[in-house]
N, C-alpha and C positions, 0 to 999 in steps of 0.2 A: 085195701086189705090190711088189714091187723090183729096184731096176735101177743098177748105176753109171754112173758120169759117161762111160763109154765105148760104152754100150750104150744108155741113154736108152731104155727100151721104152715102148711105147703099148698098151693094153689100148683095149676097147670092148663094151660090154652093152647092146642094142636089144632092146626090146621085154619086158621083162622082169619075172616077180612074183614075188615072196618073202612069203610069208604064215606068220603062228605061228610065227616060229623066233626063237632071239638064244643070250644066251648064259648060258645060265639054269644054277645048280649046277655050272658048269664052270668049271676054274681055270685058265682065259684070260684073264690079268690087262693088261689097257690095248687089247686086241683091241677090233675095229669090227664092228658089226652086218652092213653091206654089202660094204665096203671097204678095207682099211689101203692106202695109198699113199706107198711110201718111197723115199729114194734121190732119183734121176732118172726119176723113172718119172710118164708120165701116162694119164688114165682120162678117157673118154669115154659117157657113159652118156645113151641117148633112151627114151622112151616106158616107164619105171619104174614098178610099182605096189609099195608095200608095206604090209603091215598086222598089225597086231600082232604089232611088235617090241620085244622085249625085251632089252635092254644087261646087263643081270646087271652081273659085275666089269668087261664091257667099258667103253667111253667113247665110246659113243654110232654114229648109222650111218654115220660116214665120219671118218676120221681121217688125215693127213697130215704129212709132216715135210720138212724139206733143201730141194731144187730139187722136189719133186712136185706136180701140179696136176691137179686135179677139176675136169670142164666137167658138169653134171647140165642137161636139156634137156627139158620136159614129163614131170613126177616128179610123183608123188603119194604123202604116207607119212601113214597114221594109227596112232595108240596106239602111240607109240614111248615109251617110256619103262627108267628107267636107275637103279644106285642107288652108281652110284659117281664117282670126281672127271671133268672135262669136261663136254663139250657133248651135250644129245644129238643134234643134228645133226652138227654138226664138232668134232672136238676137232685140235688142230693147236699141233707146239712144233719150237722148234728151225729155224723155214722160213727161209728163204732170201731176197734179195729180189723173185727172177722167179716164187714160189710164187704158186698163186691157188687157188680156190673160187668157181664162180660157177653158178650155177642159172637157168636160163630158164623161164618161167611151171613156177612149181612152187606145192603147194598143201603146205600143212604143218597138220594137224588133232590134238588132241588129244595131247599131250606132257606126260609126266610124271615128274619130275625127283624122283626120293624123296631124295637125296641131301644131309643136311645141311653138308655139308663148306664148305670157302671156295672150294678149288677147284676147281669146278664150277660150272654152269648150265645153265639150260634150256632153251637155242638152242648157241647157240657160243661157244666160249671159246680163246683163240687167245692165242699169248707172246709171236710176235715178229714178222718182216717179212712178211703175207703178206696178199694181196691177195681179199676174198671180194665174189662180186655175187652179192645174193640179188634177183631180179625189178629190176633196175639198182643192187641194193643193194650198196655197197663198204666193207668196211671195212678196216684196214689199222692198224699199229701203225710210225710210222719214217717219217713224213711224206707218206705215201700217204693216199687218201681213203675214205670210207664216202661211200657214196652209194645211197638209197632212193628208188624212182620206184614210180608206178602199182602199190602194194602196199595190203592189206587185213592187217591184225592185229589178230585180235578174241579175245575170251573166253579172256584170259591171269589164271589164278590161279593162285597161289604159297601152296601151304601151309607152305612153309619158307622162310626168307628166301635169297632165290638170286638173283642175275643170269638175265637173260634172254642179254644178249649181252657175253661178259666178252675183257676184254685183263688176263692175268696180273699186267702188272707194274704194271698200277694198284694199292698198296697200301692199301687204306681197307676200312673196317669196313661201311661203309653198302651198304644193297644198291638194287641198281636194274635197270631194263631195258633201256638198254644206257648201258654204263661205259665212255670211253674218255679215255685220258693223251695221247696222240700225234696231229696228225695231222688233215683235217678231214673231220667228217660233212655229210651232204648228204641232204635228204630234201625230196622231190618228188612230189607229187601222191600221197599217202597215207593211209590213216584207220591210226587206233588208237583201240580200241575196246572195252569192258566188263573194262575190266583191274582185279583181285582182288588186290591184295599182301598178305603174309603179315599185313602190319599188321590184316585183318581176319579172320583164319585163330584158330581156337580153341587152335592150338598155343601162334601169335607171342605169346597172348593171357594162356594158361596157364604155357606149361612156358618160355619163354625167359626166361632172366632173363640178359640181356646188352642191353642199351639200344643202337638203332641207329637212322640216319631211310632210310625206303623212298622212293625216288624213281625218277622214270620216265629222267628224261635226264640223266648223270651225266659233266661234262665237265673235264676237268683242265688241267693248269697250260701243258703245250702241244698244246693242241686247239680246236677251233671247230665250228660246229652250224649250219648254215643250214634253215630249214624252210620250203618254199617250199608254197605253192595246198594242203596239206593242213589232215585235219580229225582234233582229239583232243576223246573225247569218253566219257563215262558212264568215269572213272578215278577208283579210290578208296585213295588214298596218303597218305602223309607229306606229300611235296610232288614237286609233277613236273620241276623245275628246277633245278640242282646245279649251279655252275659257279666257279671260281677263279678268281682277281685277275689272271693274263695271256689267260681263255678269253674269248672271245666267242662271245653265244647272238643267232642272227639270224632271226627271223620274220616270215615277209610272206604277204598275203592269205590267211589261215589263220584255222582256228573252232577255239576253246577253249571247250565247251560241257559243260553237266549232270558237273560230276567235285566228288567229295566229297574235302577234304582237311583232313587236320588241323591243317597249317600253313598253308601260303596256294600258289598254284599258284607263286609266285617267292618265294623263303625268302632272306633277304640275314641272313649276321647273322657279320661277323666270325671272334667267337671262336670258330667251330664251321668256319670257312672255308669259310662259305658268302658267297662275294662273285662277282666277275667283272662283265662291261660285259652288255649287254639292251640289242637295236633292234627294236622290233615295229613293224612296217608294215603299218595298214589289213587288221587284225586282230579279228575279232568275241568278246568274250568274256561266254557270255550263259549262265545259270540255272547258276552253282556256286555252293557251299557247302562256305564255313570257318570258322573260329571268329574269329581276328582277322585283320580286312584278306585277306577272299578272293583276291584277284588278286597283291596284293604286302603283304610283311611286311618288316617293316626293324628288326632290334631294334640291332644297330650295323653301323655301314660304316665300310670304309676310304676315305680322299680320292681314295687313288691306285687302289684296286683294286676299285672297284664302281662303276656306272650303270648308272640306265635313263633307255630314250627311249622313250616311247608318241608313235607319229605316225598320225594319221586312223582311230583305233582306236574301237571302239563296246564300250560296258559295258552292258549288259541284265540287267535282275533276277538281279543276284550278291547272293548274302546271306550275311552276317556274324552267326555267334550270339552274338560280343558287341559290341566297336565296331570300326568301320569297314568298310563293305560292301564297297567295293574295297580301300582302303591303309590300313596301319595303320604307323605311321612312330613309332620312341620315341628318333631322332635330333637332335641339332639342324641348323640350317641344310642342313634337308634338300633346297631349291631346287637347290643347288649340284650334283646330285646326279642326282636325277630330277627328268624332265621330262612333262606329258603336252600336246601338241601338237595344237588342232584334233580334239581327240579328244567323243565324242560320249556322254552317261553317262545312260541311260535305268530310270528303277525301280528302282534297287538301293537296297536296306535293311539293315540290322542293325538287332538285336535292343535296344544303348544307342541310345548316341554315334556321329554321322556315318554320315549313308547313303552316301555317298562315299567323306569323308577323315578320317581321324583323326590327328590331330600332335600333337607336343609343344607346341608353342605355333601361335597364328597365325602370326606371323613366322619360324615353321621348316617353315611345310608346303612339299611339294613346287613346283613352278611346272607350274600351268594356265592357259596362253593365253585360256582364257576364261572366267578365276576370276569374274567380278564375275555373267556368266551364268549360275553354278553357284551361284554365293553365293546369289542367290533364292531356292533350292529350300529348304522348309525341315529343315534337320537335316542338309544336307548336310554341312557341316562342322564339327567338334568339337575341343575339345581339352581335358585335363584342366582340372578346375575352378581356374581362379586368383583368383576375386572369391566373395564369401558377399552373400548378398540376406534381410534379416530376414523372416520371416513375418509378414504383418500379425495375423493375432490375437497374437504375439508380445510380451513385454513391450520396451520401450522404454528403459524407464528405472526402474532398480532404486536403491534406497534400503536401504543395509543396515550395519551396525556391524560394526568391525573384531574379527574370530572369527567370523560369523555364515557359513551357507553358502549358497552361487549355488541357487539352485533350476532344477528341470527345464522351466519354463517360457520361459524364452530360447532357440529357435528361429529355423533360419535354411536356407536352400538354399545347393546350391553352383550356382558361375553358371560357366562356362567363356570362354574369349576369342571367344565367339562372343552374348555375354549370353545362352546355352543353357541352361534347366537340368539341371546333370549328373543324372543318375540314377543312383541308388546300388541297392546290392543290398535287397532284398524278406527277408521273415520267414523262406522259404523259403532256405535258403543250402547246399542239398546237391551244386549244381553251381558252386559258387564257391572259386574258391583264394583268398589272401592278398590275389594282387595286384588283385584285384578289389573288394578290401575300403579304402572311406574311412577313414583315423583321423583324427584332432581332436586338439590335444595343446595344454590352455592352460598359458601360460607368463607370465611378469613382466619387465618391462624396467628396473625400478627395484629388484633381489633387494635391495638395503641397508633398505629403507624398508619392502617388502614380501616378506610369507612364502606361499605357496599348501601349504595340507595336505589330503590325500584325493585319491582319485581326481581325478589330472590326463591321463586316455590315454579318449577315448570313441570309438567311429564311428560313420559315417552307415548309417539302415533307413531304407527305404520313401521314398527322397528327400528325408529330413529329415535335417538334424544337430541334438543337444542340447549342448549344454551342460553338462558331470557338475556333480553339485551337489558344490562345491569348496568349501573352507573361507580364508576372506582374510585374514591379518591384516596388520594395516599403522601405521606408524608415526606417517606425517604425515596428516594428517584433511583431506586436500583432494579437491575433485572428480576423481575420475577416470575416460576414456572408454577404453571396450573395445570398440569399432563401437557402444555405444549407451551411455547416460548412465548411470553406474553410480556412484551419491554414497555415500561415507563418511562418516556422521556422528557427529560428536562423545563423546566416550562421559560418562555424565551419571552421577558416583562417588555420589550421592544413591541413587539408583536402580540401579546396576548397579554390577558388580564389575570393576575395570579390574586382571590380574594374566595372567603367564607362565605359561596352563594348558600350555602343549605343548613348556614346555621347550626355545623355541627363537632366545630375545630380541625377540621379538614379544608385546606386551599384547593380549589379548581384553578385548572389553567386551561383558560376558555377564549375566544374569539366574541365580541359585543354583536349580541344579536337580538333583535328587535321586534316582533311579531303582535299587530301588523306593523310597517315600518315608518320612519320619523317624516313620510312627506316633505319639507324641503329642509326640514333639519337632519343632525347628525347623531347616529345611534354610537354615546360611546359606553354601553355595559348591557348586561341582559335588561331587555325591555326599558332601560333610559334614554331618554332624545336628549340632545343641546340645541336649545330653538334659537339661542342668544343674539346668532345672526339671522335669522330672519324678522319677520313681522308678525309670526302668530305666536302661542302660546297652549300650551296644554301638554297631555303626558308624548301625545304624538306627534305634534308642531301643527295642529289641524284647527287651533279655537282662535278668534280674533280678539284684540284687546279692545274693551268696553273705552267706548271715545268720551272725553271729560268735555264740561259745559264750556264755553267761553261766554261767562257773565255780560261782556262788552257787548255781544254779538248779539243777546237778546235784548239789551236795552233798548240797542236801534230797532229790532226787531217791533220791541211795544211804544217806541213812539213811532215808527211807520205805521201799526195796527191802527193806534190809537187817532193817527192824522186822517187814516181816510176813513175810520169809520164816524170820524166826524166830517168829513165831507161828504158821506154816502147819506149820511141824515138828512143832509141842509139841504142834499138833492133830493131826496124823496120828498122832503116836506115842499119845496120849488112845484115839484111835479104835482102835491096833490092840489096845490094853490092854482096855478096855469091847465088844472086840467081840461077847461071846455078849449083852451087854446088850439086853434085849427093845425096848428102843426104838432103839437103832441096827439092830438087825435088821428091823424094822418099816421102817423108812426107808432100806432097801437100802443094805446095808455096801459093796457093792461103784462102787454111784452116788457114794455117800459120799465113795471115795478118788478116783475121776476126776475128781471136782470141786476137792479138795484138790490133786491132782498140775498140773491144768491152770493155777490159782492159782498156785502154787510158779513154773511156768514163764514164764506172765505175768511175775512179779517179776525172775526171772534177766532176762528179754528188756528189763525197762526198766533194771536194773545197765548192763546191756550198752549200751543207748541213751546213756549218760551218759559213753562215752569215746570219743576222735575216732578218727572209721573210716581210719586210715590205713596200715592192715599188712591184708594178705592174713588172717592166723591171723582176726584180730576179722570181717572183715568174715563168714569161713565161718561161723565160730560166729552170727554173727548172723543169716545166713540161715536155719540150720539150727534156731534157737528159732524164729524167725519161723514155718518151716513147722509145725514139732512142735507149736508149740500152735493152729494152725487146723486140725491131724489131730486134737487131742485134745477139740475142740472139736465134730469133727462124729462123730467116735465116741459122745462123751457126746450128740449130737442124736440118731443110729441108737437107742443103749441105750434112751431114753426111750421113744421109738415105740414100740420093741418089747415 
């Protein structure tokens, strides 16, 4: 439908259903399900049914642009759904400032937004001046207002990270259900109810890999949020509260109840520009669950561009999986800041530290009017461990020589500024990141006098800290206190070795220890033997000393070799001369000569013994008699048997 500025036409549709149709495989690209309304032209539409409509390429069931204006008046639309950029309700660019959208008792059921794009959503998504009431809802982008009255929005899941209700020229990454830059919202008498972000969608889970935070109420740098007598409840997000350093978010007699969040229902932290002002008035905020500080998270703030006010507000069983069940604050002089006012804090727990509050120090928590009433309870308030408390079986007082190391037996808790004991992480550590983890780190205040060698880095399990077993050395031999009596003494040169094993101008005074040990020699320093009086040789008195030649001893040697292997000759050759001899034959001529040849070899093998094995050639030849005469050894053993 369209009309110029001369013509102004007015359309009207009573009574009307459209069931099964959209715009499915047709190449009607930015087309509207119900209605395009463009120019000057406006539409009037009562007593509407529609159901199962499909948007294909179009951009959802009503679209408008310029001076045109949509009045919808008892409408009902199920299974609308869309898979390309806009709304599926209103998609709307380019308007004017007298444009509007506005809907009287309308029901909206089951909406399905497949569209992964940025720009899109899965209500309405609007660029510029144009005024929309949805059941007294208004939103508007240019200094005009949103405004939500006497509204129910329930069973909103997002299996793609999308806007529910988007204004174009907000530029940010993060997604949420309704986003606005411009202008101020206003919502009255309304629930919002079992809402699903993509945060918990097996998509956001699996296939995204682009890091974004999902939030419900997403307000900018000039906009404002009033929420008046309404109830939000069963929401499972990132965080439901988004606001910038010139927005303010304003809630009165309203229930924040059963919503799961990852971060906390108010996310303050700077560098990610999550700041802006928070006035909650007499406000119930009763059974959610977060990880830190379910109701408010504070990791930094600006001075000039964040606060909260809690006034007459009631906290009921909110639980924290790890510390702080309402606030978790890693700020300092966080008083100046936030306030909570006559407020009323019933049940609430976490998992560590502080059922309540968790702060940087005591003197930086928030301001509670009736802190001293709260301080009662126990565990209410926490803050990181600043004092250590020895364990009584613990030792007290160690007595040990300069080299010697601290043992595991020095134990101690950490106590926090509330004399609390912190609680560290358990044996179990598959749900714990880094910052959840205690380190220990001993150090020296005198480094000239004293050295520390070995593991100096330990953390705290099971609510205990140890002590790594450290190694000391030290110069001057006086008392020194470490939180418990830790005496240096004297080193006794009688008795022990006073010397720079670690190379670092620090004396140990040590006992000579040996590993493994000096077998029949004497261990006298770390790992030195004295073999002097024994007979072996090496670092552990275990290797033999190489036995020198005695020249003399082989000479005789080669002339015995030499005498019978000239007598083995003279007999063999005897033997081959006398062989038909009837008694060489008698006593087997052939046993005869293996016996003689195995001799002969004998004698060459002890020649050979009698020169040092230092050339390859000798040692082969030596091997090579060695075998030949245990082969001719067990031949002449065969001949005999046989």
């Amino acid at each position: 439908m369209y009309s110029s500025e001369n013509i102004k036409a007015k359309g009207y549709i009573i009574n009307a259903v459209q069931i099964n149709s959209g715009n499915i495989n047709k190449k009607i690209y930015g087309g509207s399900l119900i209605a395009s309304v463009e120019g000057y032209s406006s539409l009037y539409i009562e007593n509407f049914y529609g159901n199962e409509l499909n948007a294909g390429n179009g951009v959802g069931a009503f679209n408008l642009d310029y001076h045109s204006s949509i009045e919808l008046k008892n409408i009902e639309l199920n299974g609308v759904s869309g898979s390309s950029s806009g709304g599926l309700l209103l998609t709307s660019k380019n308007e004017e400032k007298d444009s509007f959208f506005k809907v009287y008792n309308g029901t909206f059921t089951d909406f399905y937004q497949y569209s992964k794009e940025i720009s899109s959503s899965s209500f309405i998504m609007t660029s510029n001046n144009i005024n929309i009431i949805l059941e007294n809802f208004i939103y508007t982008k240019g200094g005009n207002t949103i405004e939500i009255k006497n509204s129910i929005i329930e069973n909103y899941y997002s299996l793609y990270p999308t806007n529910f209700i988007t204004c174009e020229s907000f530029n940010d990454r993060d997604k949420s259900f309704i986003k606005i830059n411009n202008g101020n919202a206003i919502i009255n008498d309304s629930m919002f109810s079992d809402f699903y972000t993509c945060y918990f969608s097996s998509y956001c889970i699996l296939e995204l890999k682009t890091s974004f935070k999902e939030l419900i109420f997403d307000i900018g740098l000039n906009a404002n949020i009033n929420i008046n007598n309404s109830i939000l409840t069963f929401i499972y997000t990132d965080s439901i509260f988004k606001a910038r350093s010139t927005s303010l978010i304003t809630i009165n007699n309203s229930d924040i109840s059963n919503h799961f969040v990852s971060e906390s229902i108010i996310y303050i932290n700077k560098n990610l520009y999550f700041d802006g002002h928070y006035i909650i008035n007499n406000c119930n905020f009763t059974e959610n669950f977060g990880y830190y500080g379910t109701i408010l998270n504070i990791q930094s703030i600006d001075s000039s561009g964040s606060s909260v006010e809690f006034n007459n507000s009631k906290f009921s069983r909110n639980y924290s999986l790890f510390n702080g069940g309402v606030l978790y604050s890693k700020v300092k002089s966080a008083y100046l800041y936030i306030s909570f006012n006559d407020c009323i804090f019933d049940d609430n727990s976490c998992h560590y530290q502080g059922k309540i509050s968790y702060s940087l120090s005591k003197l930086d928590e928030p301001f509670f009017s009736n802190i001293n009433e709260l301080r009662q309870i126990e565990n209410a308030f926490a803050t990181p461990p600043v004092n250590l408390r020895f364990i009584s079986n613990s030792l007290n007082s160690i007595s040990l020589l300069s080299g010697e190391s601290l043992q595991n037996d020095i134990n101690f808790y950490l106590i926090d500024d509330y004399n609390n004991l912190y609680i560290t992480l358990t044996k179990n550590i598959d749900y714990y990141s880094p910052i959840d983890v205690v380190f220990l780190s001993i150090e020296t205040n005198d480094p000239s006098n004293t050295a520390l060698i070995g593991q100096k880095l330990s953390y705290c399990t099971n609510n205990i800290c140890h002590i790594p077993p450290i190694k000391m050395e030290i110069n001057k031999f006086d008392e020194v206190l470490f939180n418990f009596d830790l005496i240096i003494n004297p080193c006794n040169d009688s008795k022990y070795i006073n010397n720079d094993i670690e190379n670092i101008g620090f004396k140990s005074c040590y006992l000579p220890e040996c590993i493994p040990n000096c077998n029949s020699g004497v261990c006298v320093n770390k790992n030195v033997c004295d073999c002097s009086k024994t007979s072996f040789k090496g670092p552990f008195c275990n290797e033999y000393y190489k036995l020198n030649r005695h020249h003399i001893i082989d000479i005789i040697f080669k002339i015995i070799g030499c005498s019978l292997i000239i007598i083995l000759i003279i007999i063999m050759a005897g033997l081959i001369l006398c062989r038909e001899d009837l008694v060489f034959k008698s006593a087997s001529y052939s046993l005869l000569n293996i016996i003689l040849l195995g001799l002969l070899l004998n004698c060459l093998y002890l020649l050979v013994l009698t020169y040092d094995e230092n050339k390859v050639k000798m040692c082969i030849f030596e091997y090579l008699l060695h075998h030949l005469v245990i082969n001719i050894y067990i031949l002449l053993i065969i001949f005999i048997i046989l």
